[in-house]
ZAMARGU-4260 file (C-alpha; in steps of 0.2 Angstrom, whole numbers, plus 5000, padded with zeros to 4 digits):
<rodrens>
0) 5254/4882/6026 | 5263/4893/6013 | 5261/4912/6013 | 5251/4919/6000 | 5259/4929/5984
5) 5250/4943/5976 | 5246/4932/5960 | 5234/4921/5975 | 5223/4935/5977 | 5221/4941/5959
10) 5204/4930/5950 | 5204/4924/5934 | 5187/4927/5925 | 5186/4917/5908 | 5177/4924/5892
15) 5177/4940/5897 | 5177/4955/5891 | 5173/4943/5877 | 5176/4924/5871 | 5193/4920/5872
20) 5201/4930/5887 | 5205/4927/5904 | 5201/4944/5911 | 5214/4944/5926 | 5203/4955/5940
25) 5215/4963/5952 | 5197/4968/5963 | 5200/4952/5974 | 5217/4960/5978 | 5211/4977/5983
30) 5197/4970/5994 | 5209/4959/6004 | 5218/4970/6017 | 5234/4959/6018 | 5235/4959/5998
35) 5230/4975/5994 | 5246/4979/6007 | 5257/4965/6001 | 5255/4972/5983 | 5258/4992/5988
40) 5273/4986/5998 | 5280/4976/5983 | 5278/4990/5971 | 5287/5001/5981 | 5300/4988/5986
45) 5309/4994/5968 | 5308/5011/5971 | 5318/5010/5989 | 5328/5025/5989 | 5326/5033/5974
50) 5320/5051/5973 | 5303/5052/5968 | 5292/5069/5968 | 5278/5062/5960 | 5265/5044/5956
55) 5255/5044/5938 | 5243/5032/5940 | 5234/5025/5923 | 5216/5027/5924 | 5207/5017/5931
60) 5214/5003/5943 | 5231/5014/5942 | 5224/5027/5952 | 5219/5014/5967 | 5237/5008/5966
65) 5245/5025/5961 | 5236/5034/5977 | 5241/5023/5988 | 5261/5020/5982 | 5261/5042/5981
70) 5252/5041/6000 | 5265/5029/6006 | 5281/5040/5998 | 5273/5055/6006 | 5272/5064/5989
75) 5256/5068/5976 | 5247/5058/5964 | 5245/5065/5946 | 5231/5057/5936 | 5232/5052/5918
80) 5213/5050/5911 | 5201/5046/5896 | 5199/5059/5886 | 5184/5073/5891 | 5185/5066/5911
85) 5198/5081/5917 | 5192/5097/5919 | 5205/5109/5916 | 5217/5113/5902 | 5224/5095/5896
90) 5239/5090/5883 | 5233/5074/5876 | 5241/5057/5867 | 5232/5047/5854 | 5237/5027/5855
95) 5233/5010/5844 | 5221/4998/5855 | 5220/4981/5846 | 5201/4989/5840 | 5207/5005/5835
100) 5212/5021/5845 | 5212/5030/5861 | 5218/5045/5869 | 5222/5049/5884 | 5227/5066/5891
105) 5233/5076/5911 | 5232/5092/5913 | 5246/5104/5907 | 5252/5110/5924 | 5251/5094/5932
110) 5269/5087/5931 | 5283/5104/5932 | 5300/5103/5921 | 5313/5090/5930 | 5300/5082/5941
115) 5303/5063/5944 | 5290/5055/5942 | 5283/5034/5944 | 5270/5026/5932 | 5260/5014/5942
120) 5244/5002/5937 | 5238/4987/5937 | 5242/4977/5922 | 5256/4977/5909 | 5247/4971/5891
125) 5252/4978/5873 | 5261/4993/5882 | 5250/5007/5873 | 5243/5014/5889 | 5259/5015/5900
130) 5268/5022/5882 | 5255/5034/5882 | 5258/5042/5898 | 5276/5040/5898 | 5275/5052/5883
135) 5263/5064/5889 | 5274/5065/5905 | 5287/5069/5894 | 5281/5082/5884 | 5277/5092/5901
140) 5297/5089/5904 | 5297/5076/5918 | 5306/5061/5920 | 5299/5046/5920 | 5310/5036/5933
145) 5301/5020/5929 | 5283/5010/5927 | 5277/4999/5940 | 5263/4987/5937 | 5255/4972/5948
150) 5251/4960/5933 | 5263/4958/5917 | 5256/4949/5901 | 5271/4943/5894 | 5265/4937/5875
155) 5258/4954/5873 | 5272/4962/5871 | 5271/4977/5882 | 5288/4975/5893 | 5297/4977/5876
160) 5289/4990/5871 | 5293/5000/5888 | 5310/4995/5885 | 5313/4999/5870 | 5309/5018/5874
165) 5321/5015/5889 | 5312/5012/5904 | 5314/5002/5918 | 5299/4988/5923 | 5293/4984/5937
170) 5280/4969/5939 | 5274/4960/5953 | 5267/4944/5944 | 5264/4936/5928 | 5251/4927/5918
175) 5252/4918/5901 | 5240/4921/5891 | 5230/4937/5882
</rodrens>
């Protein structure tokens, strides 16, 4: 029998949220002990030894990810949210969705000046999302040592993007496909 790979435990659901895509549901890998382990593990497996004060995680599914990466590093876990979900004094980032805009915003004392911080969430797509947040964590002054993600859409051009503003990727799997 073969061992399992984090991409085993990820379900493909077709036609949703609409016609045409394969929504890839990294749920399945949560709710299985010995994935959900295997994929914190492997995200962290990039990071070995490399000063890290402090894990961003992507709202939503990167704050699953993001809390348990920034439990196993022994450090805390910022949030980067949906516009109108945090309650205290935000800085905020506007980005291009494939059906218009979104912004997302952390609060403005959340990251301090120098802090090294890790992106983490679940899927890599266009790159907006993660763009968004890399910005936002450097407008509060922290450097943004890298992005980590379980799932990478290649065709959708996100890696690139990332890279193109200088920053390392990390993905466990990929899929083709939107």
């Amino acid at each position: 029998m073969t061992q399992k790979t984090v991409k085993d435990y990820i379900r493909s659901i077709y036609d949703f949220p609409h016609e045409g895509i394969i929504f890839r549901d990294v749920t399945t890998l949560f709710a299985d002990a010995r994935g959900f382990r295997m994929a914190v593990d492997q995200l962290l497996h990039a990071y070995a030894g490399k000063k890290i004060d402090k894990v961003v995680g992507l709202e939503a599914r990167g704050f699953i990810l993001g809390g348990a990466v920034a439990h196993q590093l022994s450090v805390g876990f910022v949030p980067i949210r949906k516009k109108g979900k945090l309650p205290g004094t935000v800085i905020s980032e506007a980005y291009e969705l494939e059906y218009g805009e979104a912004v997302m915003e952390i609060h403005d004392d959340a990251l301090k000046p120098g802090e090294r911080v890790l992106i983490v969430d679940d899927l890599l797509a266009t790159g907006g999302t993660a763009e968004a947040g890399i910005t936002l964590c450097r407008r509060l002054e922290a450097e943004v040592i890298g992005c980590a993600f379980v799932i990478d859409l290649p065709e959708l051009g996100g890696r690139k993007r990332l890279e193109a503003m200088g920053m390392p990727v990390h993905a466990l799997t990929e899929f083709e496909g939107a």
